[in-house]
C-alpha positions in Angstrom: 104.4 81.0 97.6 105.0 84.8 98.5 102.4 87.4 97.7 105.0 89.4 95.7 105.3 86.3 93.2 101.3 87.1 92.2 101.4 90.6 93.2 102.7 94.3 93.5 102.5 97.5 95.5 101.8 101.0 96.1 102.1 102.9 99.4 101.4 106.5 100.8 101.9 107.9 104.1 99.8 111.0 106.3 101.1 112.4 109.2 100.8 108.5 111.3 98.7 106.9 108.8 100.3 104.5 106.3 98.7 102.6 103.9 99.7 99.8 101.4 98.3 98.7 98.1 98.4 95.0 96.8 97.6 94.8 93.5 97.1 91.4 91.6 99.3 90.9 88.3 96.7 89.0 86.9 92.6 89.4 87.6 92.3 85.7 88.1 94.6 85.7 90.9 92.8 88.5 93.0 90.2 85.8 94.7 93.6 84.2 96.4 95.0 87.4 97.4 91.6 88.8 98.9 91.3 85.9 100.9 94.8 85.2 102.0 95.9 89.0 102.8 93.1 89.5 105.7 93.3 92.4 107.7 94.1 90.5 111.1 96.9 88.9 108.9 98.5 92.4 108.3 98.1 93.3 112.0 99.6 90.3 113.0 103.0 91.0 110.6 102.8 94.8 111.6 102.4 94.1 115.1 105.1 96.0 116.3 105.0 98.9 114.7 101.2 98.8 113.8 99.4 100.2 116.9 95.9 100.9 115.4 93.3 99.7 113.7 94.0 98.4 110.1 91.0 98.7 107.4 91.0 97.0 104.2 89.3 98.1 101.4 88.8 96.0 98.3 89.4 97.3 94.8 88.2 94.0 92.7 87.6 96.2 89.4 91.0 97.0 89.4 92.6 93.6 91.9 93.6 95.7 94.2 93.6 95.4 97.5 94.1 99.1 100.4 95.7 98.3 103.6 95.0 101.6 105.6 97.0 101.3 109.2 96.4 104.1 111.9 99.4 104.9 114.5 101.9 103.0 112.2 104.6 105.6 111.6 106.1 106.3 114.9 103.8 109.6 115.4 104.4 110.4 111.4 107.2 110.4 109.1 108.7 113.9 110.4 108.8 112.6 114.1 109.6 109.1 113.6 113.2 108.0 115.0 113.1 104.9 112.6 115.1 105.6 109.3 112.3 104.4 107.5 109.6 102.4 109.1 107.0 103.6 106.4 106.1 103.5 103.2 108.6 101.1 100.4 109.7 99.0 103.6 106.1 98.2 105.0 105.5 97.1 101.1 108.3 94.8 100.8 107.8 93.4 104.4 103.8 92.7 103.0 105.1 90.9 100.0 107.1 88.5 101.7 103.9 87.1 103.5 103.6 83.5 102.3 100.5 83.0 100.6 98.9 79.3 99.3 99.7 78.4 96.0 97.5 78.8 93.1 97.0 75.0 93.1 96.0 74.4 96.9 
């Protein structure tokens, strides 16, 4: 299944620091997402326009998960020649990622 079918997102941007938020729709599906959005998994997917480290920081009061990715925006928003390699398109690009299902 996709994350987005058990999931949602938030995302921010400073200077050539983006970060995404995956946040569970339900509580009882956060276990799945923690372990199946890694941070080596959102590296991998970002690979080419992720060229630092990514950090992950759990949330599980609220099922949240914080993807923080250094030297992802080109040299920031304001110097970046992509029309929009940040924010809303590095979310929908993270909710595609095929997860398991619930059941496996």
């Amino acid at each position: 299944m996709k994350l987005r079918d058990i999931a949602h997102s938030r995302t921010g941007d400073k200077g050539d620091i983006s970060n995404i938020s995956v946040i569970a729709f339900d509580e009882k599906d956060y276990p799945l997402i923690e372990a199946a959005v890694t941070p080596e998994r959102v590296k991998e997917l970002f690979r080419e326009v992720v060229h630092g480290e990514v950090v992950r920081h759990a949330i599980p009061g609220i099922g949240a998960l914080n993807f923080v990715m250094q030297k992802a925006l080109g040299g920031g928003v304001t110097r970046s020649l992509a029309l929009d390699a940040h924010g809303k398109c590095l979310a929908s690009a993270l909710l595609d990622l095929d997860i398991p299902d619930r059941a496996a």
